[in-house]
PASEBA-1860 file (N, C-alpha, C; in nm, 3 decimals):
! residues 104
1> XXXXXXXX> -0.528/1.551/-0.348/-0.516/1.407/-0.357/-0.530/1.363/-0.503 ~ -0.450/1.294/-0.539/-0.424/1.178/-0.659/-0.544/1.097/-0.702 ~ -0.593/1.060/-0.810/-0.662/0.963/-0.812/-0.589/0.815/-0.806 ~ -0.655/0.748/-0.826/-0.594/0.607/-0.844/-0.634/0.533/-0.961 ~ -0.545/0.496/-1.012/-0.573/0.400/-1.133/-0.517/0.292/-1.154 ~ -0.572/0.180/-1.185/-0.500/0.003/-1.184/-0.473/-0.053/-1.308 ~ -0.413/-0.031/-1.379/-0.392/-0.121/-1.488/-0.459/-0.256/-1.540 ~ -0.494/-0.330/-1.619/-0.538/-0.422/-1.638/-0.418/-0.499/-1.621
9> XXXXXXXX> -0.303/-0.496/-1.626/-0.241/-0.623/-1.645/-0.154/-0.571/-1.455 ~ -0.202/-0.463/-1.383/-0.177/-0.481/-1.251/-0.286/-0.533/-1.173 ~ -0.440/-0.535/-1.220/-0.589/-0.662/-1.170/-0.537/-0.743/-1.198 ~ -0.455/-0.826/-1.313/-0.428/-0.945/-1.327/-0.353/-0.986/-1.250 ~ -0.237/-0.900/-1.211/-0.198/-0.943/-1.136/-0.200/-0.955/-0.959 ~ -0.302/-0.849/-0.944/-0.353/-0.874/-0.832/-0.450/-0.991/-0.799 ~ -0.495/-1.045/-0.943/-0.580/-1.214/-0.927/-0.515/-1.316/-0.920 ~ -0.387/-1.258/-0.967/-0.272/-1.424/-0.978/-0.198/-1.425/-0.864
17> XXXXXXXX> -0.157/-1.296/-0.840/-0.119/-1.340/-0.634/-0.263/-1.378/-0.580 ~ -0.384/-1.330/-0.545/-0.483/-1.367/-0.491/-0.497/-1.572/-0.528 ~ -0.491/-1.617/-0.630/-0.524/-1.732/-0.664/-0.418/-1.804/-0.595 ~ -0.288/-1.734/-0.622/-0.122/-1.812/-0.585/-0.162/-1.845/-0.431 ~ -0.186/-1.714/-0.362/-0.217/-1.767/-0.192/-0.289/-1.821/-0.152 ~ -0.417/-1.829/-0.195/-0.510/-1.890/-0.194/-0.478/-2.101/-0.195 ~ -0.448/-2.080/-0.324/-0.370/-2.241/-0.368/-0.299/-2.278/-0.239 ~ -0.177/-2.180/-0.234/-0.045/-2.192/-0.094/-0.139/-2.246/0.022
25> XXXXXXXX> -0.151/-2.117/0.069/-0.249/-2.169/0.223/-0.341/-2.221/0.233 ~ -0.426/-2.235/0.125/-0.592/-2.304/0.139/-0.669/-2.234/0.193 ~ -0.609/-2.092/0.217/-0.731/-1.977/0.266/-0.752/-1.884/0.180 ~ -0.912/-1.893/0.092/-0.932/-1.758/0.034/-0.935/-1.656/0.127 ~ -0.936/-1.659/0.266/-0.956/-1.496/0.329/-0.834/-1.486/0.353 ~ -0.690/-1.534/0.360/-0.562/-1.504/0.350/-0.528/-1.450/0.249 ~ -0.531/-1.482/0.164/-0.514/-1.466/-0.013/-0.623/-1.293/-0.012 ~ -0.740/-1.289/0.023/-0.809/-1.151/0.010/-0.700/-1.022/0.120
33> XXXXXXXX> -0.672/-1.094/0.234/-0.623/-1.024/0.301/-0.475/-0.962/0.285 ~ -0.421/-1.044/0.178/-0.299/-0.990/0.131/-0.334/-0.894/-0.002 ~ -0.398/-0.896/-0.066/-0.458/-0.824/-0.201/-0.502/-0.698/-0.090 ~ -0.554/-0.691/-0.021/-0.632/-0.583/0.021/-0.526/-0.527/0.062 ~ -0.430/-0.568/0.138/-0.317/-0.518/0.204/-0.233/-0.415/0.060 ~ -0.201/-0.510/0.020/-0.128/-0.419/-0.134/-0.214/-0.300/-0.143 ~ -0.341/-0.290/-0.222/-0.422/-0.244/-0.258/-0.396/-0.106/-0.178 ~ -0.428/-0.144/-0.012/-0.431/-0.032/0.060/-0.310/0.073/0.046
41> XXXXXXXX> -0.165/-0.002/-0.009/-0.050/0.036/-0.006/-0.079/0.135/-0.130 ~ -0.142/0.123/-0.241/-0.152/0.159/-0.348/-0.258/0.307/-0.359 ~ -0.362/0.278/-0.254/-0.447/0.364/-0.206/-0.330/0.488/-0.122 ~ -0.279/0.450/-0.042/-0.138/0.537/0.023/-0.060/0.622/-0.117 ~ -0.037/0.566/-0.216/0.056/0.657/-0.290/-0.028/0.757/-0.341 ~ -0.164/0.732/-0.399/-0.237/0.826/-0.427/-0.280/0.925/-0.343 ~ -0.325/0.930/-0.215/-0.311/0.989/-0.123/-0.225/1.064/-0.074 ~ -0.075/1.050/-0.049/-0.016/1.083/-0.015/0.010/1.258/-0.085
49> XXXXXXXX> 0.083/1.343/-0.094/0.158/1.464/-0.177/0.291/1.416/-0.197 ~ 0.356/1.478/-0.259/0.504/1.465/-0.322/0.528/1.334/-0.390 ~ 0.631/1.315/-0.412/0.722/1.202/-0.520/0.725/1.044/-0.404 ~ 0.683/1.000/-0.418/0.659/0.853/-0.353/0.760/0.703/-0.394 ~ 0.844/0.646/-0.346/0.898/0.549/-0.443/0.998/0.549/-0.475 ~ 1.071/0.451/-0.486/1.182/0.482/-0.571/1.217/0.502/-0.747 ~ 1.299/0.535/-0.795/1.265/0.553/-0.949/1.321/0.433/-1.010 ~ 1.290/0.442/-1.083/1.317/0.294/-1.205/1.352/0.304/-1.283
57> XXXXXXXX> 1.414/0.426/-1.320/1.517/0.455/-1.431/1.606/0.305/-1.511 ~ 1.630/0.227/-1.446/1.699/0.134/-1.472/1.580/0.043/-1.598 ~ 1.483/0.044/-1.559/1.342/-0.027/-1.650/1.291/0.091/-1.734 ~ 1.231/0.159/-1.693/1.186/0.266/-1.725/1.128/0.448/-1.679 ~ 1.182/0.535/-1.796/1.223/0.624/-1.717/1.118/0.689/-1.643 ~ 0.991/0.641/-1.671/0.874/0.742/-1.584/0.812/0.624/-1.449 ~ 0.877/0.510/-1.443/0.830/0.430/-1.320/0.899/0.432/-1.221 ~ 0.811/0.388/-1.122/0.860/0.391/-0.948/0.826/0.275/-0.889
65> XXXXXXXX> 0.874/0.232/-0.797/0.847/0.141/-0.721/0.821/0.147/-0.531 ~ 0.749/0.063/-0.493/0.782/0.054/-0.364/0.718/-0.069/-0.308 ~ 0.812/-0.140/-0.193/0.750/-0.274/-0.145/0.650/-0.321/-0.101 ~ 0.582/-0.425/-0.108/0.468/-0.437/0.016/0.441/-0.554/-0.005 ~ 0.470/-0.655/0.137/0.393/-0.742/0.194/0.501/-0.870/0.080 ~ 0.617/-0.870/0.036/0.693/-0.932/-0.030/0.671/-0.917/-0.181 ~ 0.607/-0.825/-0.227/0.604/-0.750/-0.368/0.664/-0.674/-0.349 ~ 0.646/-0.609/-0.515/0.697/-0.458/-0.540/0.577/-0.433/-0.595
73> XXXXXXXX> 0.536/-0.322/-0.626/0.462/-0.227/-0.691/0.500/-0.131/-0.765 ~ 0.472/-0.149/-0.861/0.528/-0.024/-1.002/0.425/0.039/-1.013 ~ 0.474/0.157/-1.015/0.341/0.319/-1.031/0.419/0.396/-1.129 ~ 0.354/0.476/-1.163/0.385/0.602/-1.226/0.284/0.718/-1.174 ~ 0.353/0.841/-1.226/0.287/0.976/-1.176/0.265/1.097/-1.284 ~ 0.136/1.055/-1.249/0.062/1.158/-1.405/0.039/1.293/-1.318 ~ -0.027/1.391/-1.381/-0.066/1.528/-1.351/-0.138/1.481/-1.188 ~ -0.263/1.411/-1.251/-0.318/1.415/-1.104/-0.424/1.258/-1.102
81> XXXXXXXX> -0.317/1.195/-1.090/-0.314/1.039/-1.105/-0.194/0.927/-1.089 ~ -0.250/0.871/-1.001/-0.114/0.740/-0.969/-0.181/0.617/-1.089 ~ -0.080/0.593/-1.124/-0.108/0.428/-1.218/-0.007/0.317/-1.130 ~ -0.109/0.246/-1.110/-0.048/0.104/-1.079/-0.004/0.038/-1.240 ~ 0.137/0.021/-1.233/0.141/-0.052/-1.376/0.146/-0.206/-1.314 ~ 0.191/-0.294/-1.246/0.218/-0.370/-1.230/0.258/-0.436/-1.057 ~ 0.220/-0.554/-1.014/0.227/-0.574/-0.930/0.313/-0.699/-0.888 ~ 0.457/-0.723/-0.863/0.547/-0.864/-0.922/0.579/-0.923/-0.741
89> XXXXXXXX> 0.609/-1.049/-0.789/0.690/-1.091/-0.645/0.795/-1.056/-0.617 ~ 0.871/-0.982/-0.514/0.982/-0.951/-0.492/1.128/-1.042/-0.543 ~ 1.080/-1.157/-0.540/1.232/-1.211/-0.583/1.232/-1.205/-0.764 ~ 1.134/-1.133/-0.842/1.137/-1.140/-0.946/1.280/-1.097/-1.040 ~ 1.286/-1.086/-1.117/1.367/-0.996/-1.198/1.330/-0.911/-1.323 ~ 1.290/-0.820/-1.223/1.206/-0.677/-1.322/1.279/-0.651/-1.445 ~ 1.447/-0.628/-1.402/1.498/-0.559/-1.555/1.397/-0.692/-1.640 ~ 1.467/-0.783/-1.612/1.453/-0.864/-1.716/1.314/-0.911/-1.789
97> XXXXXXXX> 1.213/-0.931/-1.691/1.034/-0.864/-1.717/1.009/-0.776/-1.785 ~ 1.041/-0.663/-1.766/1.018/-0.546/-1.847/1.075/-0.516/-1.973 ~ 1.211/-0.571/-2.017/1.295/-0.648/-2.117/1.247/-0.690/-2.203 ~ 1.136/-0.818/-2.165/1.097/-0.888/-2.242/0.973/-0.822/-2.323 ~ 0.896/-0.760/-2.277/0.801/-0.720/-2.292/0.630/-0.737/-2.265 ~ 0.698/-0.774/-2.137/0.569/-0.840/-2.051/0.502/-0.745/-2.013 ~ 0.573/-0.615/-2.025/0.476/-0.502/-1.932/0.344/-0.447/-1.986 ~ 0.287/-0.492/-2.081/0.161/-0.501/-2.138/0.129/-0.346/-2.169
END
């Protein structure tokens, strides 16, 4: 098994969806319950064995992605470690995020 590792600017963004739903519905335990949900998804890649994700060659050549709960999730795969790089809303536009140089 993988360890797991979160990026600082993928906590951030796990606080800015947490705050976003929170605001939306007026439920902090909605807003926790979707963070945890990701989270758990993220806990799954590390866990898992083999190549997880799709590749992201198109952004960059060592990232992956996979959906959850109307995100994406960007990882990468070290020796014996998953990195969460980033955590976006699905209707985003990654090339163009990652482009800019938001990916911290």
């Amino acid at each position: 098994m993988r360890s797991l590792a979160i990026s600082d600017a993928a906590n951030d963004d796990l606080a800015d969806i947490a705050e976003f739903i929170a605001s939306e519905s007026g439920s902090r335990a909605t807003a926790e319950r979707l963070v945890e949900r990701i989270f758990e998804r993220c806990e799954r890649l590390a866990s898992l064995p083999g190549t997880l994700g799709t590749s992201r060659g198109d952004i960059r050549a060592d990232l992956r992605s996979v959906p959850e709960a109307g995100y994406v999730i960007f990882f990468r795969y070290f020796e014996d470690t998953v990195e969460i790089v980033h955590v976006l809303h699905g209707s985003r536009d990654f090339v163009r995020f990652y482009d800019t140089g938001d990916d911290r």
